[in-house]
C-alpha positions as CSV (number, residue, x, y, z in Angstrom):
1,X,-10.2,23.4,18.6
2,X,-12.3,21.4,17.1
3,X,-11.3,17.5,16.3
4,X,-12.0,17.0,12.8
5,X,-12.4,13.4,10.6
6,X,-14.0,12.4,7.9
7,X,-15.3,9.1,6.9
8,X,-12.8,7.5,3.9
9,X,-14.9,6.5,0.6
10,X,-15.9,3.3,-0.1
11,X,-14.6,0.6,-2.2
12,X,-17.0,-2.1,-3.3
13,X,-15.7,-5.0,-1.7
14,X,-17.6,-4.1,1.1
15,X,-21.1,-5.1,-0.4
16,X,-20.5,-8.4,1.7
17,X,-21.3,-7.0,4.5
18,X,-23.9,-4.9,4.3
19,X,-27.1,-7.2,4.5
20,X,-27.6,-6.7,8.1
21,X,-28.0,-2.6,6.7
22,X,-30.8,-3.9,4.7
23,X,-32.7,-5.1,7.4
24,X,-31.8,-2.3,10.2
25,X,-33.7,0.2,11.6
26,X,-31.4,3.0,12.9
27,X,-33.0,2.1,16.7
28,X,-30.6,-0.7,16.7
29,X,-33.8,-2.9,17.8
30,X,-35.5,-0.8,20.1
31,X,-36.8,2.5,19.1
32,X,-36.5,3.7,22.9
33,X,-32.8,3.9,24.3
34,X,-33.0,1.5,27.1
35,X,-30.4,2.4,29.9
36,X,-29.7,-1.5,30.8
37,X,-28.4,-1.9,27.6
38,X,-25.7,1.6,28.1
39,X,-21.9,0.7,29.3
40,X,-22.7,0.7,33.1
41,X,-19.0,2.4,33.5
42,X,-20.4,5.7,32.0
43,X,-22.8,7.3,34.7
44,X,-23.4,10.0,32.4
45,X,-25.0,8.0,30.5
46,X,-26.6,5.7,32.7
47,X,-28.2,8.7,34.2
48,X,-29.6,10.5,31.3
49,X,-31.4,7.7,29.1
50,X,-34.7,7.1,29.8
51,X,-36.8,3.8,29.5
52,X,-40.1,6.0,28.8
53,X,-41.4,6.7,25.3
54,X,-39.3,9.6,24.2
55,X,-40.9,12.7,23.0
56,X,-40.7,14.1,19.4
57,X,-37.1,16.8,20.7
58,X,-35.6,12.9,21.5
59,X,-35.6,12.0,18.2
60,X,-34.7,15.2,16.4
61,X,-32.2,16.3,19.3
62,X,-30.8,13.8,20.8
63,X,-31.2,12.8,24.7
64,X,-34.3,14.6,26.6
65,X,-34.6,13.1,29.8
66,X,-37.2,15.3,31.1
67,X,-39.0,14.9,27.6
68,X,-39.2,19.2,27.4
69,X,-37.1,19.7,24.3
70,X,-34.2,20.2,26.0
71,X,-30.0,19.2,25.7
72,X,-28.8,17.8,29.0
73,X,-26.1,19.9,30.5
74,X,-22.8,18.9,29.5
75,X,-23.4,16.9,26.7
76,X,-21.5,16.7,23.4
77,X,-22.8,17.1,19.6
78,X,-21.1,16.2,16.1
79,X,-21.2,18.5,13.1
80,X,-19.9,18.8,9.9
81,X,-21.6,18.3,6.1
82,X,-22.6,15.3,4.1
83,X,-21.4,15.0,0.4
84,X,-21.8,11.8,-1.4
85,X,-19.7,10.4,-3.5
86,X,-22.2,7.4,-4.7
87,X,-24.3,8.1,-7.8
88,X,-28.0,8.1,-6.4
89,X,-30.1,5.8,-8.1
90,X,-33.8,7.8,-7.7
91,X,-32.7,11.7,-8.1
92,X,-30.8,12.3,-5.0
93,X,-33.4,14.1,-3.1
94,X,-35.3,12.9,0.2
95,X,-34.8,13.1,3.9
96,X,-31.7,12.8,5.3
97,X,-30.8,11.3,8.6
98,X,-27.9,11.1,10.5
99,X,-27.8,8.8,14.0
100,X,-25.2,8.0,16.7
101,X,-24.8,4.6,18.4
102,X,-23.5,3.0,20.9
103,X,-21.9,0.2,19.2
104,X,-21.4,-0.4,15.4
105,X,-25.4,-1.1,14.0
106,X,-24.1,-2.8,11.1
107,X,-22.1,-5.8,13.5
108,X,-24.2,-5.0,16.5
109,X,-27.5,-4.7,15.2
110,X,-28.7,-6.7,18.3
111,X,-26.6,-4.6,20.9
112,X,-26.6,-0.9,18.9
113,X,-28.2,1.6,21.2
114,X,-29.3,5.1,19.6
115,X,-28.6,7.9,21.7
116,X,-29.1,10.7,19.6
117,X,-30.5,11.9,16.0
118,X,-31.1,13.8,13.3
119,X,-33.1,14.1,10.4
120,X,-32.4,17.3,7.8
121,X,-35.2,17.3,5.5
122,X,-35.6,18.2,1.7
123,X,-32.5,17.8,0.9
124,X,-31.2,17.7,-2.8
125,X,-27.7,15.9,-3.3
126,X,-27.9,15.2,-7.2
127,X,-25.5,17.2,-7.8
128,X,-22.1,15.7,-7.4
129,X,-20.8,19.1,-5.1
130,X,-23.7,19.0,-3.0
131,X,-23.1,19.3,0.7
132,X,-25.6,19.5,3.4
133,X,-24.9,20.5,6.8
134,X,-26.0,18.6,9.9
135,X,-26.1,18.8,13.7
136,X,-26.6,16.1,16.2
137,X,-26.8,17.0,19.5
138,X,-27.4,15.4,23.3
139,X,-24.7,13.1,23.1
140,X,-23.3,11.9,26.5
141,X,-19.7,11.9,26.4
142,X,-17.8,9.0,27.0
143,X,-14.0,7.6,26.6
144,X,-15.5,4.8,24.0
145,X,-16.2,5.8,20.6
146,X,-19.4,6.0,19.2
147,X,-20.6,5.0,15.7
148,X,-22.2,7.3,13.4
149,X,-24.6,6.1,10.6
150,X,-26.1,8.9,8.0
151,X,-28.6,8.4,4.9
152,X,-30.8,9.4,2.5
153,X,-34.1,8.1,1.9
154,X,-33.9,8.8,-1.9
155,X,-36.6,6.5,-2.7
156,X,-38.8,8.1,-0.4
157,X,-39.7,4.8,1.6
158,X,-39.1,5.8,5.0
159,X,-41.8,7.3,7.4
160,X,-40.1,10.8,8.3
161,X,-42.2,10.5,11.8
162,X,-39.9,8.8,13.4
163,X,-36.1,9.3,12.6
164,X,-35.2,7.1,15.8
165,X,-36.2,4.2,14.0
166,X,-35.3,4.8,10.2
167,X,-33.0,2.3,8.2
168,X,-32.2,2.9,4.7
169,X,-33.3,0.4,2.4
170,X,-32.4,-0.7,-2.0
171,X,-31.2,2.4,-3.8
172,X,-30.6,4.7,-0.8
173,X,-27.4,6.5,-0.3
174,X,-25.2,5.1,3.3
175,X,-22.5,6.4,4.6
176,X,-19.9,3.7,5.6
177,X,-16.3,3.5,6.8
178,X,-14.7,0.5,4.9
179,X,-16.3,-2.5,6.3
180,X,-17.9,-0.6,9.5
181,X,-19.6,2.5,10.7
182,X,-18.0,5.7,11.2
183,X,-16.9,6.3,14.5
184,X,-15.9,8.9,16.7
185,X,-15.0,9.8,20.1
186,X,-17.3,12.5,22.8
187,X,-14.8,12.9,25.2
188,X,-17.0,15.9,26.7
189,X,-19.4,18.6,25.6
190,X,-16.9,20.4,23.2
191,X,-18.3,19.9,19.8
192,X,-17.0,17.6,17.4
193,X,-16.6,18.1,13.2
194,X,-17.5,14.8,11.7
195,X,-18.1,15.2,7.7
196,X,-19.9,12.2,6.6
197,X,-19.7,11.0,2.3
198,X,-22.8,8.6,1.5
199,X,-20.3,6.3,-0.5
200,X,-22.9,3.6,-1.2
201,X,-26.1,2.7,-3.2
202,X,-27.4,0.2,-1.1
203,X,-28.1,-2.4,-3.8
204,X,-30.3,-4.6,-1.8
């Protein structure tokens, strides 16, 4: 069976955090996963991310070690649908991205390591029912939790060429958990449901 959550909407006290989400690329700093920043406790992990310039698969996929557009064997994925719940400020259509970190981007921007991503594109959420479904794949599993970020690029700003390295920006929707991230455990390569609801117009 599959473990199901889904990330709480947001309340608006939370605007005083979310300056660092202005500023953050979803790379977390580096738009190539660098294994010396991974938990050295997880081989798995250790093991699969590579230091080289990741191909295109990396970014839309997840991990690719051997860059040839494939999962590594026994890795985990998320997947689920993303609603919104935030009125969208320039039509509620764009690119939508969705990427998984090692630590929370929005405290961590510094130490935030993206090990997989996903960018569904086209999408139209201006309609308050609207609910896209989304797949990220090539996540190592680990006993830690990982922190999922998801947005859409409603003001059509970001450069879809590179998902591994998109941050929303004023008037895009974000997808937040209180004052944090959502997060979630990969405990191993069973897949996990994780509905995401972009509760926020980023207002800066």
């Amino acid at each position: 069976m599959k473990a199901l959550s889904r990330a709480p909407r947001l309340g608006s006290a939370c605007l005083v955090v979310l300056g660092t989400l202005a500023q953050l690329g979803c790379g977390g700093g580096d738009a190539t996963p660098d294994a010396a920043a991974t938990p050295t406790a997880d081989a798995f992990v250790a093991e699969t991310l590579d230091a080289s310039t990741p191909s295109p698969d990396v970014f839309v996929h997840g991990l690719d070690a051997n860059h040839d557009g494939a999962v590594p064997a026994g890795a985990g994925s998320i997947e689920g649908v993303v609603t919104r719940s935030a009125m969208p400020a320039a039509g509620g259509r764009g690119h939508l991205y969705v990427a998984v970190f090692t630590s929370d981007p929005v405290t961590d921007r510094d130490g935030a390591v993206n090990v997989a991503n996903a960018r569904i594109d086209d999408v139209d959420m201006s309609g308050a029912d609207a609910r896209v479904p989304y797949e990220v794949q090539g996540i190592p599993p680990r006993s830690e939790p990982y922190y999922v970020t998801a947005f859409l690029d409603d003001n059509g700003t970001v450069d879809p060429s590179s998902p591994a390295t998109a941050g929303p920006d004023r008037g895009d929707l974000v997808a937040l958990d209180g004052f944090s991230s959502v997060s979630v455990t990969i405990a191993d390569e069973t897949p996990v449901a994780l509905d995401l609801d972009l509760n926020l117009n980023l207002p800066f």
